[in-house]
N, C-alpha and C positions, 0 to 999 in steps of 0.2 A: 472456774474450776478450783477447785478446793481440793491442797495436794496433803496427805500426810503422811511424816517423815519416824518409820519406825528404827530402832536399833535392839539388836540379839549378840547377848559374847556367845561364840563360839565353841564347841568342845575343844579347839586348839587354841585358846585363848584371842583369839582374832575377834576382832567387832565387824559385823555384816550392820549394814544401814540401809535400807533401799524405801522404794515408794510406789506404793502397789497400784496407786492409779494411772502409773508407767510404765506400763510393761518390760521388764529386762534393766531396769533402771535400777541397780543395785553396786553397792562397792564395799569394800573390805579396807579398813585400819586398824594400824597398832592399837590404838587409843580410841575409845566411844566418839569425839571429835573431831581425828581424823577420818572416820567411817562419814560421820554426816557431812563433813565438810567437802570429801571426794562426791558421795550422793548428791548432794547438793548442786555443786558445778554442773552435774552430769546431768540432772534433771531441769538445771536451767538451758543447757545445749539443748536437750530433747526438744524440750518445748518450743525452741526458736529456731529449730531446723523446722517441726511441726508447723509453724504460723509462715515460714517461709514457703510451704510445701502445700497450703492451705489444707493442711490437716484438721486443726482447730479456730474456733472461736475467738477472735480478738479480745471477746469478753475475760480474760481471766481473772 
């Protein structure tokens, strides 16, 4: 699985990050690298609650 990690400033200057081949996997920071850095964590949970729940593929 090949994930990819977009980011958008915000009309309220907010940075949104998220990753579309996770559904609802999205986060908000101050800063461009706090956005990816929250998304990031959050789409490593996903995925390892996923393999725990045998949602996916081991193959990642």
């Amino acid at each position: 699985m090949k994930l990819t990690f977009e980011t958008e400033l915000e009309d309220d200057d907010r940075w949104l990050a998220e990753v579309p081949e996770l559904a609802g996997v999205m986060a908000y920071g101050v800063t461009r690298m706090e956005a990816m850095a929250k998304v990031e964590a959050l789409a490593f949970r996903t995925l390892a609650e996923q393999l725990e729940n045998g949602e996916v593929s081991t193959q990642i």
